[in-house]
C-alpha positions as CSV (number, residue, x, y, z in Angstrom):
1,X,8.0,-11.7,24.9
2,X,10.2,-9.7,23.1
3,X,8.3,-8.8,19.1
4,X,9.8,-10.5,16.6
5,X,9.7,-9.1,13.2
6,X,10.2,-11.2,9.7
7,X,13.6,-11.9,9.0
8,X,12.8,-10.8,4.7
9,X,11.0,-7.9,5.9
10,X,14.1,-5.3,6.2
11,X,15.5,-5.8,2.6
12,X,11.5,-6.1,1.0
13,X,9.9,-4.6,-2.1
14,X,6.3,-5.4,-2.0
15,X,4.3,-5.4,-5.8
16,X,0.4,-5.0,-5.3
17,X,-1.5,-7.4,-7.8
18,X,-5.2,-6.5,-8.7
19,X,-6.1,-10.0,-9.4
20,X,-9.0,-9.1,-11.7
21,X,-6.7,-6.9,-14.0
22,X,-3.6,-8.7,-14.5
23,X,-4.0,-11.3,-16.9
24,X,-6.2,-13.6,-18.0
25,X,-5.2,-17.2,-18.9
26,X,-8.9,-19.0,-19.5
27,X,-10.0,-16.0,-21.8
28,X,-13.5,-14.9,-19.6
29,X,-11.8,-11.4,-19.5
30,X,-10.8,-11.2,-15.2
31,X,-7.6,-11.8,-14.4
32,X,-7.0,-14.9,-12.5
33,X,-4.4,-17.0,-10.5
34,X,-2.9,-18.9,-13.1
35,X,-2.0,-15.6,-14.7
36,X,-0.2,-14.8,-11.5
37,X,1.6,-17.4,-11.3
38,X,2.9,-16.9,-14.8
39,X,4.2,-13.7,-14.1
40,X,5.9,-14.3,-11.2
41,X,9.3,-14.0,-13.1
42,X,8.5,-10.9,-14.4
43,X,7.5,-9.6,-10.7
44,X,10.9,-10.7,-9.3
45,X,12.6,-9.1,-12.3
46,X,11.3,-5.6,-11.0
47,X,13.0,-6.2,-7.8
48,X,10.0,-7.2,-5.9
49,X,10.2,-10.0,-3.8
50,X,6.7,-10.1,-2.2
51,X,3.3,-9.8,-3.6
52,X,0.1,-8.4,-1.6
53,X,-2.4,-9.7,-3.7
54,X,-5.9,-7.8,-3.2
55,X,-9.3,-9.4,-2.0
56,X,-9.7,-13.0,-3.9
57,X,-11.7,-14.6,-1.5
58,X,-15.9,-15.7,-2.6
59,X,-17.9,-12.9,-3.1
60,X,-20.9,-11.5,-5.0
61,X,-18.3,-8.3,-5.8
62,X,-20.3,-5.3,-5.2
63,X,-16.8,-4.1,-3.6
64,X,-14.2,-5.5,-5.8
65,X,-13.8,-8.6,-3.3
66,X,-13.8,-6.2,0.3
67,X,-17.5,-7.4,0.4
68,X,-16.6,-11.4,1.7
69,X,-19.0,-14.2,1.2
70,X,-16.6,-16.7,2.8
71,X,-13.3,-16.1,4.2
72,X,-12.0,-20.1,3.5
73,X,-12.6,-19.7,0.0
74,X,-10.9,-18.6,-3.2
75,X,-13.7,-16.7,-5.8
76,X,-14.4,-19.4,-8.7
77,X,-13.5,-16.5,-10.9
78,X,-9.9,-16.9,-9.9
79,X,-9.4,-20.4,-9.6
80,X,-9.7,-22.5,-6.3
81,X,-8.2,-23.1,-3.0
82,X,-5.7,-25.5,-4.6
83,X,-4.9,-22.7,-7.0
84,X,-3.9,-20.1,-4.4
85,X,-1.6,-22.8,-2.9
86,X,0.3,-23.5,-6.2
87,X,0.7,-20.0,-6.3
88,X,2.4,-19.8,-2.6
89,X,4.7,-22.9,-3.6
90,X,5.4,-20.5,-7.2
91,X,6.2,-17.6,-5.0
92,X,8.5,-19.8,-2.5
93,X,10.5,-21.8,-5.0
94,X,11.5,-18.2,-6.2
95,X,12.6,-16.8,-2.7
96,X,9.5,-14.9,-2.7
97,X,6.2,-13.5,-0.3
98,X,2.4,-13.8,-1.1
99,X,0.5,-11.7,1.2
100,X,-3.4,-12.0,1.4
101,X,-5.5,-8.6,1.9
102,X,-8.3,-9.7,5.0
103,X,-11.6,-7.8,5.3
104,X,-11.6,-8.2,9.3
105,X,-14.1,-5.7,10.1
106,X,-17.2,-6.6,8.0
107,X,-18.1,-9.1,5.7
108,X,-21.0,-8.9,2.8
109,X,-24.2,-9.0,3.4
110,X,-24.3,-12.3,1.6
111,X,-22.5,-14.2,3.9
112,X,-24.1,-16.9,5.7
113,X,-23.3,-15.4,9.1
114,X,-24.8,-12.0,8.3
115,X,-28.1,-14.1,6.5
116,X,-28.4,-16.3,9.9
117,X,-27.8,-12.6,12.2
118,X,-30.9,-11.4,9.9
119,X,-33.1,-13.9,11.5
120,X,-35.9,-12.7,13.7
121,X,-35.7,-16.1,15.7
122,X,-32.3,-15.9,17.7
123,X,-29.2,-18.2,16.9
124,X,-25.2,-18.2,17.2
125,X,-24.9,-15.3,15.0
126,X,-27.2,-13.0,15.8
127,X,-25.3,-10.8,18.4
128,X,-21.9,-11.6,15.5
129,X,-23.3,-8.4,14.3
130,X,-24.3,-5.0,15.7
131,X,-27.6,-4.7,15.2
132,X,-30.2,-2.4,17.2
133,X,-33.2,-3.5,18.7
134,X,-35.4,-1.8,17.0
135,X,-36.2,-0.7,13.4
136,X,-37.2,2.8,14.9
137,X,-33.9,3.3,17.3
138,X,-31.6,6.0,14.9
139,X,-28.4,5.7,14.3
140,X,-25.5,6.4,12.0
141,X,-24.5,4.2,9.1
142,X,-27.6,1.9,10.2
143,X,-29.5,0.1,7.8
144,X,-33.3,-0.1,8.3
145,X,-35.6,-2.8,7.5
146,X,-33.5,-5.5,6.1
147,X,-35.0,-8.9,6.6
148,X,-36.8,-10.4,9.5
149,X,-34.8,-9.0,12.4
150,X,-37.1,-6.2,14.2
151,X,-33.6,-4.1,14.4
152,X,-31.3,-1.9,12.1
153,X,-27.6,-3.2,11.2
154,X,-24.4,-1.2,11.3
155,X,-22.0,-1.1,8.0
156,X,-19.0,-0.3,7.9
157,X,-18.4,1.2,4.2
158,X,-21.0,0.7,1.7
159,X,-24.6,-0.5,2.6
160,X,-24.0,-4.2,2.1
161,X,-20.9,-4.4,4.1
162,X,-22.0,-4.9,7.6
163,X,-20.3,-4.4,10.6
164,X,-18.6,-7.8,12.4
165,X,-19.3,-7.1,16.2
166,X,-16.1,-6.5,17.9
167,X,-17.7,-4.9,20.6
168,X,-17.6,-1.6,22.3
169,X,-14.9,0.1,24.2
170,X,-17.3,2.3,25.9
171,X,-20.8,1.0,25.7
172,X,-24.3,3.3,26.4
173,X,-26.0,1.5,29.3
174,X,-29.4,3.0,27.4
175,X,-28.2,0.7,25.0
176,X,-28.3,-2.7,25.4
177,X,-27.3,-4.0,22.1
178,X,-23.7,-2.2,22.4
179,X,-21.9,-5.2,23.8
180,X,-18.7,-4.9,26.0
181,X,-15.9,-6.2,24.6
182,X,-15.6,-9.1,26.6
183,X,-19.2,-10.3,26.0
184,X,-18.8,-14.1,24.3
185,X,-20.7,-13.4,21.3
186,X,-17.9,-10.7,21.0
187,X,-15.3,-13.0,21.8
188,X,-16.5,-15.6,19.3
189,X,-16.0,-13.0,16.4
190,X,-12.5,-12.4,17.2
191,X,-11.4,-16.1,17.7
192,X,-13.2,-17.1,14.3
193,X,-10.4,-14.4,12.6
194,X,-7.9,-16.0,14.4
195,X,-9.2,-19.2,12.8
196,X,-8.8,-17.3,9.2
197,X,-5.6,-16.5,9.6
198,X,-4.3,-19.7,11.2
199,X,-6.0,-21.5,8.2
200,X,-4.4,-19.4,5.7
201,X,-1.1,-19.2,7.1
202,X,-1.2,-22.7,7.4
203,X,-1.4,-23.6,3.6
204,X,1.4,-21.2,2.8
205,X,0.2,-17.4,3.1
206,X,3.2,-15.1,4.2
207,X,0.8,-12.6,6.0
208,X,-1.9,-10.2,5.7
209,X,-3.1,-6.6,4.9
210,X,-5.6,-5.3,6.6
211,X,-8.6,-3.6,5.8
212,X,-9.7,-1.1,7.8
213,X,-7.5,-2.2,10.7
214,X,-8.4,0.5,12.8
215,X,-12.1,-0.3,12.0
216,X,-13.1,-2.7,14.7
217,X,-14.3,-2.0,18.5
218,X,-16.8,0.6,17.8
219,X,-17.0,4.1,20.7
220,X,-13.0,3.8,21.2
221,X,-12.1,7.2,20.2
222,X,-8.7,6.2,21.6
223,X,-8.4,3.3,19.8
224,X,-7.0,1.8,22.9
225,X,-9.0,-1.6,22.7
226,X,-8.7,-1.7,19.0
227,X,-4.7,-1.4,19.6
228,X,-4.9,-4.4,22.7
229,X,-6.6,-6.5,20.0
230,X,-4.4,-6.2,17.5
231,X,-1.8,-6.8,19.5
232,X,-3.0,-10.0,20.9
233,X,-3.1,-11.1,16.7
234,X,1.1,-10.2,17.1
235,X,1.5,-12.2,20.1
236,X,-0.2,-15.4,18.2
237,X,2.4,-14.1,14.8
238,X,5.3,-14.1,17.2
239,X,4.3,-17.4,18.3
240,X,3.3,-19.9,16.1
241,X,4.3,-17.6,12.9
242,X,7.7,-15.6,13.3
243,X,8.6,-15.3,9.7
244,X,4.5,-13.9,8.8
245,X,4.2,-10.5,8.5
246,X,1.1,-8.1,9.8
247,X,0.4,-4.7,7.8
248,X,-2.7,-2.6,8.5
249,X,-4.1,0.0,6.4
250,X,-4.7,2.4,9.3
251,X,-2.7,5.5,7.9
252,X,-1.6,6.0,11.5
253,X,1.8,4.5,12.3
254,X,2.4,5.9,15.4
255,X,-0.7,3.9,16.1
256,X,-0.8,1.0,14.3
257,X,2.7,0.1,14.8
258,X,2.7,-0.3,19.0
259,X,-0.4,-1.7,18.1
260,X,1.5,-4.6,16.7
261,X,1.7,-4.3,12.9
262,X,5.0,-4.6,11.5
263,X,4.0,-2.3,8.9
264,X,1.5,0.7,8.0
265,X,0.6,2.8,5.0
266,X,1.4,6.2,4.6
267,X,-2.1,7.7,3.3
268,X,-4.2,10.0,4.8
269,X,-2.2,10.7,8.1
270,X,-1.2,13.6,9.3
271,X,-2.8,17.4,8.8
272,X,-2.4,18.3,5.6
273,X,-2.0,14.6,4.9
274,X,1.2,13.7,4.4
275,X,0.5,11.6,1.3
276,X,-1.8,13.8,-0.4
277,X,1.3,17.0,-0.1
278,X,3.5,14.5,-1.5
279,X,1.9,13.1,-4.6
280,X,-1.6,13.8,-4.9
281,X,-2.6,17.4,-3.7
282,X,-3.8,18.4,-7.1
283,X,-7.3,18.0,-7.6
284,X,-7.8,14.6,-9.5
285,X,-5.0,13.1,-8.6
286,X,-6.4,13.6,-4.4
287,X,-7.7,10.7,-3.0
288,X,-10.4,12.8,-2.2
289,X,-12.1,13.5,-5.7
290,X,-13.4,17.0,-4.6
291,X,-10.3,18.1,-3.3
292,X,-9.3,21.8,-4.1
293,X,-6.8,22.6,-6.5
294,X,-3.0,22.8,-4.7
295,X,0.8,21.4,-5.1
296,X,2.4,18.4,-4.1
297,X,5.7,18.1,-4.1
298,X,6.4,16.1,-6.8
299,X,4.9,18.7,-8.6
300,X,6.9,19.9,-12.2
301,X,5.6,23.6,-11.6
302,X,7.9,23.7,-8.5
303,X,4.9,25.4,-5.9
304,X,5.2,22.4,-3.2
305,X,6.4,22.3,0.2
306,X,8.3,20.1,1.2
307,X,7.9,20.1,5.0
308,X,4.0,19.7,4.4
309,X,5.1,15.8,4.0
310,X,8.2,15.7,6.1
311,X,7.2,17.3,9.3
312,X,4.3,14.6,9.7
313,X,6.1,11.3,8.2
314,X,9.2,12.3,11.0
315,X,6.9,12.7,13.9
316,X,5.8,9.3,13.2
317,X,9.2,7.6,11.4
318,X,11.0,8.3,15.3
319,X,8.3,6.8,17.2
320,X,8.0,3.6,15.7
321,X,11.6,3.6,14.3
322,X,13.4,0.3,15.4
323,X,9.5,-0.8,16.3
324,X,8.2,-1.4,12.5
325,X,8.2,0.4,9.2
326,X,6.4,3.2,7.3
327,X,5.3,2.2,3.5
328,X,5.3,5.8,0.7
329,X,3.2,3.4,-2.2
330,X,3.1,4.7,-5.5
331,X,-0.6,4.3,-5.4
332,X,-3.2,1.6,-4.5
333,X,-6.3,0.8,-6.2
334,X,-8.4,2.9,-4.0
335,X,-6.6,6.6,-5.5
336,X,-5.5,8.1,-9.0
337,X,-2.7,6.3,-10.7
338,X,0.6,8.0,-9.9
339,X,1.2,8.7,-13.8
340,X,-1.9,10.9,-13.8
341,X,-0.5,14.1,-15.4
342,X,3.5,13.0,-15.0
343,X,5.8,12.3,-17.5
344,X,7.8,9.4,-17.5
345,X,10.7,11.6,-16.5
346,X,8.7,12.9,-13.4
347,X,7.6,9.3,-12.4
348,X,11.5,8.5,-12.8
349,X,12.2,11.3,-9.7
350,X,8.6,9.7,-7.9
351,X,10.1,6.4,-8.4
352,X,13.9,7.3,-6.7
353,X,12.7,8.5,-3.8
354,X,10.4,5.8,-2.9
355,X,12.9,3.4,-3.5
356,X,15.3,5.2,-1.2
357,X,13.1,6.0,1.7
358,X,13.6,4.0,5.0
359,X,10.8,1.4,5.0
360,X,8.9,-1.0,2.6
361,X,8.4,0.3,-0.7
362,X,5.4,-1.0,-2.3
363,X,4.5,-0.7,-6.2
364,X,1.0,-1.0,-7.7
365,X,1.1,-2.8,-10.7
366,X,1.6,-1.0,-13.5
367,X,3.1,2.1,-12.0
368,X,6.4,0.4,-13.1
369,X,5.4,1.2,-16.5
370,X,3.6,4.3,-16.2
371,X,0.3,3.0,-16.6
372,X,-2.3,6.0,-16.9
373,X,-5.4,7.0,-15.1
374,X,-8.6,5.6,-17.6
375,X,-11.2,8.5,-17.5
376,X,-15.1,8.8,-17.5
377,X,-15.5,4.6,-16.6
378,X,-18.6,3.8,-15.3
379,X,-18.1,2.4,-12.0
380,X,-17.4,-1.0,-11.7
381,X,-17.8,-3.8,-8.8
382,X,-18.1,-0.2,-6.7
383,X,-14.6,1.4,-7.9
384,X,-16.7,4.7,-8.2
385,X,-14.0,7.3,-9.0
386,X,-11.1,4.5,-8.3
387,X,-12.3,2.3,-11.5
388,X,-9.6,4.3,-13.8
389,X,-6.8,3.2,-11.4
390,X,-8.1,-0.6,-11.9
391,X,-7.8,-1.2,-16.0
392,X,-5.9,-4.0,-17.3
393,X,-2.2,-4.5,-17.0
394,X,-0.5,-3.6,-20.3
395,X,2.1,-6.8,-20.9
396,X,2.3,-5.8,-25.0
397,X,0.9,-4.4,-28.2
398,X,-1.5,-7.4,-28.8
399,X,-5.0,-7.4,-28.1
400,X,-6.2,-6.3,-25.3
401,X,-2.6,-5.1,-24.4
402,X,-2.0,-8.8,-23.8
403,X,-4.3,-9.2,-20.5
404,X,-6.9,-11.3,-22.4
405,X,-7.7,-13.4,-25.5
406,X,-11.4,-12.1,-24.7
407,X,-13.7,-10.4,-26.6
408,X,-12.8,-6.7,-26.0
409,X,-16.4,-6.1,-24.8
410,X,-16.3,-9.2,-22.2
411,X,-13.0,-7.5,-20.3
412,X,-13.4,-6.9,-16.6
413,X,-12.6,-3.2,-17.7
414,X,-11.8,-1.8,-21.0
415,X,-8.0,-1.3,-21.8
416,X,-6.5,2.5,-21.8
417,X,-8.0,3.1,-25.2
418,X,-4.6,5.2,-26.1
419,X,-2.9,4.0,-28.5
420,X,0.4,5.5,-27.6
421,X,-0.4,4.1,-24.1
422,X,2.9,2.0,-22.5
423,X,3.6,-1.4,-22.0
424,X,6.1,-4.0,-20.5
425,X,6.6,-5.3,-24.2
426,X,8.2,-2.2,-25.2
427,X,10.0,-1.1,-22.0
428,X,11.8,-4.1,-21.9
429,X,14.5,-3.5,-24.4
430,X,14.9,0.7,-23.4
431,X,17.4,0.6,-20.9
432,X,16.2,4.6,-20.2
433,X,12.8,3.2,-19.8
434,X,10.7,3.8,-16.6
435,X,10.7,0.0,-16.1
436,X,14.1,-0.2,-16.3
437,X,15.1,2.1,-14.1
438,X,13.2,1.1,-11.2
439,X,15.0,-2.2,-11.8
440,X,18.3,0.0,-11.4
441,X,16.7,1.4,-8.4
442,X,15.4,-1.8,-6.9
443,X,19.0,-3.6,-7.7
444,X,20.7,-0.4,-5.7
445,X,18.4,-1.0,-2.7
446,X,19.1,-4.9,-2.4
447,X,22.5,-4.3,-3.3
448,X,23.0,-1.7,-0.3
449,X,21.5,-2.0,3.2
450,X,21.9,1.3,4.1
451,X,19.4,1.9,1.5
452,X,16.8,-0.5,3.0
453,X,14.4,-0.3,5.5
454,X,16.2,-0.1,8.5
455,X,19.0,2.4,7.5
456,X,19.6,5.7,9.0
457,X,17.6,8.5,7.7
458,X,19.0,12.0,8.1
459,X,17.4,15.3,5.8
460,X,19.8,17.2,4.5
461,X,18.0,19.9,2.9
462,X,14.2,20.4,3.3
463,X,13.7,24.0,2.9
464,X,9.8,24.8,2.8
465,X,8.9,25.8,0.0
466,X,12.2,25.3,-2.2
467,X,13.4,22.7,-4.2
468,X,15.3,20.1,-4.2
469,X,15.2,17.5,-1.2
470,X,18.4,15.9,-0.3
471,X,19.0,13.2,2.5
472,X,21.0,10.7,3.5
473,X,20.9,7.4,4.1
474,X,23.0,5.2,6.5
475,X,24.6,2.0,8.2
476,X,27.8,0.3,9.5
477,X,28.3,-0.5,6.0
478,X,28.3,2.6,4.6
479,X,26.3,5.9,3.8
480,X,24.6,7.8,0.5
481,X,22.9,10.8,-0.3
482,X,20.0,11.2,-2.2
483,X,19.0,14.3,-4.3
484,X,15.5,14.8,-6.0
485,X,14.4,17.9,-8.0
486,X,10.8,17.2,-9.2
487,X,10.1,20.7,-10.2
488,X,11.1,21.4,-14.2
489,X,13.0,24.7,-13.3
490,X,17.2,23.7,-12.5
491,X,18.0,25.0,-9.0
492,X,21.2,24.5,-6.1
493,X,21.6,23.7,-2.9
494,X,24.3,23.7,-0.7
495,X,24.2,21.2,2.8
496,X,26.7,20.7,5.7
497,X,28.4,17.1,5.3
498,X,28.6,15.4,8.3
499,X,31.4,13.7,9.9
500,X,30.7,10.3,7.5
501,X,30.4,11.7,4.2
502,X,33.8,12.6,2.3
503,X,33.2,12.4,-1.2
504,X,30.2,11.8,-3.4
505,X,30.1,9.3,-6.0
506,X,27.2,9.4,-8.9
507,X,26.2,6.3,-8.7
508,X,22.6,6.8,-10.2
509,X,20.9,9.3,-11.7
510,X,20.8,12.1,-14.5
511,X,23.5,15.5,-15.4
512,X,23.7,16.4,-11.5
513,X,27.0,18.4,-10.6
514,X,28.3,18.3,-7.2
515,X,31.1,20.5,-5.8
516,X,32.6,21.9,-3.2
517,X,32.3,25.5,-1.9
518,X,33.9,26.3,1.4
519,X,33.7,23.3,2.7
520,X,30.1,22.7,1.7
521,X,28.6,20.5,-1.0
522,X,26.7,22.7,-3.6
523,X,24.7,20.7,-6.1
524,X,23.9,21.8,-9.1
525,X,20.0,20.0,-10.7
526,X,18.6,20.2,-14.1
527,X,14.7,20.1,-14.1
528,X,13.1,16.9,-13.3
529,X,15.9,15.1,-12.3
530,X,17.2,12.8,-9.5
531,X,20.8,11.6,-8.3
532,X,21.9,8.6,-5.9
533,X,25.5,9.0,-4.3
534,X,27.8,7.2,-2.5
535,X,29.6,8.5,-0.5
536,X,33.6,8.0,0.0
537,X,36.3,8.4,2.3
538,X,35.3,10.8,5.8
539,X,36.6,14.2,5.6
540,X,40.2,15.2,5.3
541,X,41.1,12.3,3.3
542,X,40.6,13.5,-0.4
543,X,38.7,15.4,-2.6
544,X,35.1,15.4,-2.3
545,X,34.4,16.6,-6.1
546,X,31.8,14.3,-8.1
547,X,30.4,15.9,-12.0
C-alpha cells in the first residue's frame, strides 16, 4: 500500500499549547481547556492551523503530564473527556488540527498496570513491564526494591516513569526476563496503544506526537524493530485514518521518517547538533544546561557557521524528501525560550527563516511574542532547568498578565516578574511588532506554496563561517529567494541565479538592496535584518534590479 500522508499537512503551521500555562478560566491558577478553546481565534490569527497540545491526560504530575496515570482520561485539572472533545469540534468548525502528545514508552508509576506488574503474585501485567528477576541482578536505569515484586524495574526517564515492555530486539539468553519481541505479553503492550490511539482518534484527535518514539524495543542498537513497529502504527493511519497525522520526537529523520512518521523534530540530530548550531549553542540557551560557551548562527556577534546546521539538516532533508517532513521549532518546553538573550529584531530574522524553511513549522507559545526565559524557578512538576521556558502566557497588562484571576501565589508558575516584559495586548496594534510579523510571514507561507512544505529548496549562499544565508525556494507556481543576516555587522553577498530567477521583488523584509553585478545578484544587508523575494520574469527578459 502506497503511504498516504494528510491532505492539511503540506500547507501546516503547527502552535504548541502548554496547557497548564495558557490561561486559566475557573481561576485555580493551571491553565485548562476551556481557556483553549477561547483562544482558538487568536491561534488561527497567528497563521497556525493546528495545535499539538502537550501531555493532558490523568496523572499525579511529577513530569508535567509525561508520567501517565491513565491514557483514556483527560487530568481533572483541565476539564474532562467531554471537554477535550468540545475542543476538537472548536478546532474543526475553524478549519483547524488538535494533535495529542502520547507517552508510548512508559507510563507513571501510578498507573494501575505498573501497581498490578508490582505484585509478587503473577497476573496479566506483570511481564507489561521489564522487570528483572531479582532484586540483586544489576542493571542500568533499574529501580530496586519497589514493592512486593522480588525483581528491579527499568525506567525510561525519571525514576517513576517505568519502562512499558516492548520487548527486545536482541535478547541475553542469560536473561530470561528480556522477552523477544514477539512474546504475547509483548504483543499485548503494543495492541493496548493501538487501542489509545483508535480511541482518541475516534472522538476527534487529528494525530499524535510522540514521546520518545525511538524509546521502545530495548537492545536494538539499529533501531530496526523499533522502525518495523512504527511502521505497522502507519499502516493502521493509512487505513482506517488517512487524514491523521504521526510525528515522533526522535531527532532522527532519516530514521523516523521510513519508519513511518510523517513528521520529525529537528533537535539533537546530527554531530554538532544541528539545532543546537542553529539557535542554541550558547551556553544557556543549549538544551544541554552545561554546555560550553560557542555561536549559533543566529547569533548577533556574527561567529556562527553556517554549514554546522546545513550540512546535517541536508543529509537528512534528501533522504526523506518526497517521504515526510523535517520540523526547525522555535523551541519546546523541554529547552530555553528562543528570546533568551535576542532582541525582538533578532527573533524577527529567527522567525523568517523558520517560516520559509521546507517542512512544518512549529511555534511554542509565546515565542510569537517574545516571551522570555524566567530565571532561578524552583523546579516544578520536574521542569528542572526547563521550568523558565514553561511560565504563563502573557495575553495583557492585567493581573497575572491576563492568564489568571488567581491569587498570584496560587499560579501554576509565577509570571515573568518584568515589568517591561511583552504581551499579545500590546502587540496587537504595532504593525512592526514581533507578533505581527510572523502573521506577515505566516500569511506569505499560505499565500505561496512554493514557500510550504513541499517546495524546492536550493542554498544559495552558505559560506562557513560568513554571513548572510540565502536560498531559494520553489514550485510550478513560482520561485523566491530568501536572505537572512542574523549577525549585527551589515555584510554582501553575491550568488549565481539560476535559469528560474529573473528579477527580485522585496516582497518582505527590512532596507535590503539587491543589484546586479556582472550578471550576478549582490545584496547588500544591514545588521539583523532579513528579506523575502519574489522572483520575476527568467533571465533575458528585463531588468533584475530590486532596492
Amino acid at each position: 500500500m502506497t503511504p498516504i500522508t494528510p491532505s492539511w499537512l503540506e500547507s501546516t503551521v503547527f502552535y504548541e499549547l502548554y496547557p497548564q500555562s495558557f490561561l486559566d478560566t475557573n481561576s485555580d491558577g493551571i491553565g485548562d481547556i476551556e481557556g483553549i478553546i477561547r483562544k482558538l481565534d487568536y491561534i488561527k490569527s497567528l497563521g497556525a492551523n493546528a495545535i499539538w497540545l502537550n501531555p493532558c491526560f490523568a496523572s499525579p504530575f511529577r513530569d508535567a503530564g509525561y508520567d501517565v496515570e491513565d491514557f483514556y482520561a483527560v487530568a481533572p485539572r483541565y476539564g474532562n473527556n467531554a471537554d477535550l472533545v468540545r475542543l476538537f469540534e472548536a478546532a474543526h468548525q475553524r478549519g483547524m488540527k488538535v494533535c495529542l502528545d502520547l507517552v508510548a514508552g512508559h507510563t507513571s508509576d501510578q498507573h494501575p498496570w505498573f501497581r498490578s506488574s508490582c505484585s509478587a503474585k503473577r497476573n496479566k501485567y506483570s511481564n507489561w513491564y521489564v522487570w528483572t528477576n531479582s532484586v540483586w541482578e544489576e542493571g542500568d536505569n533499574m529501580i530496586r526494591g519497589y514493592g512486593d515484586r522480588d525483581g528491579n524495574f527499568l525506567t525510561n526517564f525519571f525514576y517513576h516513569q517505568p519502562s512499558l515492555n516492548y520487548g527486545y530486539a536482541n535478547p541475553d539468553p542469560t536473561k530470561p526476563w528480556q522477552l523477544p519481541v514477539s512474546h504475547p505479553d509483548v504483543q499485548a503492550v503494543r495492541a493496548e496503544l493501538f487501542k489509545i490511539m483508535r480511541y482518541w482518534l475516534d472522538l476527534g484527535a487529528d494525530g499524535f506526537r510522540v514521546d520518545m518514539a525511538h524509546s521502545l524495543v530495548k537492545a536494538d542498537p539499529d533501531l530496526k524493530e523499533t522502525m518495523a513497529f512504527w511502521a505497522d502504527v502507519r499502516a493502521m493511519f493509512d487505513l482506517d485514518y488517512p487524514e491523521a497525522v504521526l510525528m515522533s520526537e526522535w531527532s532522527d529523520p532519516a530514521k523516523a521518517i521510513l519508519a513511518g512518521f510523517h513528521v520529525d523534530f529537528m533537535l539533537a540530530f546530527g554531530k554538532p547538533p544541528a539545532y543546537t548550531s542553529l539557535l542554541r549553542k550558547e551556553k544557556g540557551r543549549d538544551l544541554n544546561p552545561s554546555a560550553q560557551d560557542g555561536h549559533s548562527y543566529f547569533d548577533k556577534e556574527g561567529k556562527g557557521n553556517i554549514r554546522e546546521f546545513l550540512d546535517t539538516y541536508l543529509e537528512h532533508y534528501l533522504i526523506i524528501k518526497d517521504k515526510g517532513y523535517i520540523t526547525i521549532p522555535t523551541g519546546n518546553h523541554d529547552c530555553p525560550r528562543l528570546a533568551m538573550g535576542r532582541t525582538q529584531e533578532e527573533l524577527m530574522t529567527v522567525f523568517a527563516m523558520i517560516m520559509t524553511m521546507p517542512g512544518i513549522p512549529f511555534i511554542y507559545n509565546g515565542d510569537e511574542i517574545g516571551m522570555r526565559q524566567v530565571e532561578c524557578l524552583i523546579s516544578k512538576e520536574g521542569g528542572y532547568s526547563r521550568t523558565g521556558a514553561r511560565t504563563p502566557m502573557q495575553w495583557d497588562r492585567t493581573l497575572n498578565a491576563g492568564f489568571s484571576d488567581a491569587a498570584s501565589s496560587n499560579l501554576y508558575l509565577p509570571v515573568d516578574p518584568d515589568p517591561g516584559r511583552p504581551n499579545v495586548y500590546d502587540q496587537e496594534s504595532d504593525p512592526m511588532s514581533l507578533l505581527n510579523v510572523v502573521r506577515r510571514l505566516a500569511r506569505l507561507r499560505k499565500e505561496h506554496s512554493a514557500l510550504c512544505a513541499d517546495g524546492n529548496f536550493i542554498p544559495l549562499y552558505a559560506e562557513p563561517g560568513k554571513y548572510p544565508f540565502i536560498y531559494q525556494r520553489s514550485n510550478a507556481s513560482g520561485d523566491f529567494v530568501i536572505a537572512i543576516n542574523p549577525s549585527a555587522q551589515p555584510v554582501q553577498a553575491s550568488f549565481c541565479g539560476s535559469h528560474r530567477i529573473g528579477s527580485l521583488h522585496k516582497i518582505e523584509g527590512n532596507k535590503v538592496r539587491c543589484q546586479v553585478v556582472n550578471a550576478d545578484f549582490q545584496l547588500e544587508m544591514p545588521g539583523i535584518s532579513y528579506a523575502i523575494f519574489k522572483c520575476g520574469a527568467p533571465f533575458g527578459s528585463g531588468l533584475r534590479n530590486n532596492n
